[in-house]
C-alpha atoms as one frame of an Amber mdcrd trajectory, in Angstrom:
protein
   1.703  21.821  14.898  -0.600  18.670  15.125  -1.922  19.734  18.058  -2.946
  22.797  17.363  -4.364  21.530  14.567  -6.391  18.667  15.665  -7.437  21.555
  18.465  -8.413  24.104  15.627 -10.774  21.197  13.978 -12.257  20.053  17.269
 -13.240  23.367  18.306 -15.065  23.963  14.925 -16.805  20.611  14.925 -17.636
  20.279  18.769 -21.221  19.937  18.629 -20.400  16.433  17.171 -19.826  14.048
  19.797 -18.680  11.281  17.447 -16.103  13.882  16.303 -13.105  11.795  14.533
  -9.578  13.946  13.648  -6.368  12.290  12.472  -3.559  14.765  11.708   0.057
  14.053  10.631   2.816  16.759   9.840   6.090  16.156   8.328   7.655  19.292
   7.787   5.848  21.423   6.240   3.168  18.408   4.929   0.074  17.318   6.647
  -2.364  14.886   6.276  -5.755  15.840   8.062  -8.595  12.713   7.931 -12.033
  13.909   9.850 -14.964  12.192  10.469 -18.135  14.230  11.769 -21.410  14.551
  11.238 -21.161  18.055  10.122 -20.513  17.205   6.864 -24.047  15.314   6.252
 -25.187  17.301   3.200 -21.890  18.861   2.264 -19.925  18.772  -0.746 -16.652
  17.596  -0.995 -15.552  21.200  -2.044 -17.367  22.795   1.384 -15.947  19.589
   3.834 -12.671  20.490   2.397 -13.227  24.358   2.855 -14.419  24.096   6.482
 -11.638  21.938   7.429  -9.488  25.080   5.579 -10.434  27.650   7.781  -8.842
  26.168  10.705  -5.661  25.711   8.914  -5.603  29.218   6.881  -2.883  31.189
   9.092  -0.507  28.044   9.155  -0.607  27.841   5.137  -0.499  31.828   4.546
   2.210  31.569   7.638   4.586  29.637   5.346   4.413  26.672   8.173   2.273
  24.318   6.029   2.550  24.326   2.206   1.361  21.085   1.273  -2.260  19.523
   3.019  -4.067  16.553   2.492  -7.747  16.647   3.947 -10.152  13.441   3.392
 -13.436  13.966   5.292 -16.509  11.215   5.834 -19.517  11.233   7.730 -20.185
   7.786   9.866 -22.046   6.263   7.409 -19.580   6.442   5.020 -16.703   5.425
   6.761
């Protein structure tokens, strides 16, 4: 499943070159850290909902209940 995740984000984001995705799963847990430029301008509320979208079917699937996203731009990791 953290494949297809990290796959899911990096086809959403792939105009960013300096694209950054760290996903862990245990169980039905994951813990999804991106850095991209995408999110220059964003709020935390829209980083976190774009990074959503690509998850959506696992979570209404019943394979992922519980998700931690943090997102950054460079300049603010």
């Amino acid at each position: 499943m953290e494949k297809e995740i990290q796959a899911n984000i990096e086809e959403l984001l792939s105009n960013d070159e300096n694209l950054e995705v760290d996903v862990s799963v245990e169980g039905n847990r994951a813990n999804i850290k991106v850095v991209s430029e995408a999110f220059v301008g964003m709020s935390r509320v829209a980083r976190q909902q774009l990074i959503y979208s690509c998850i959506n079917d696992l979570i209404q699937g019943g394979h992922l209940h519980a998700v931690s996203i943090v997102t950054h731009t460079l300049a603010e990791v």
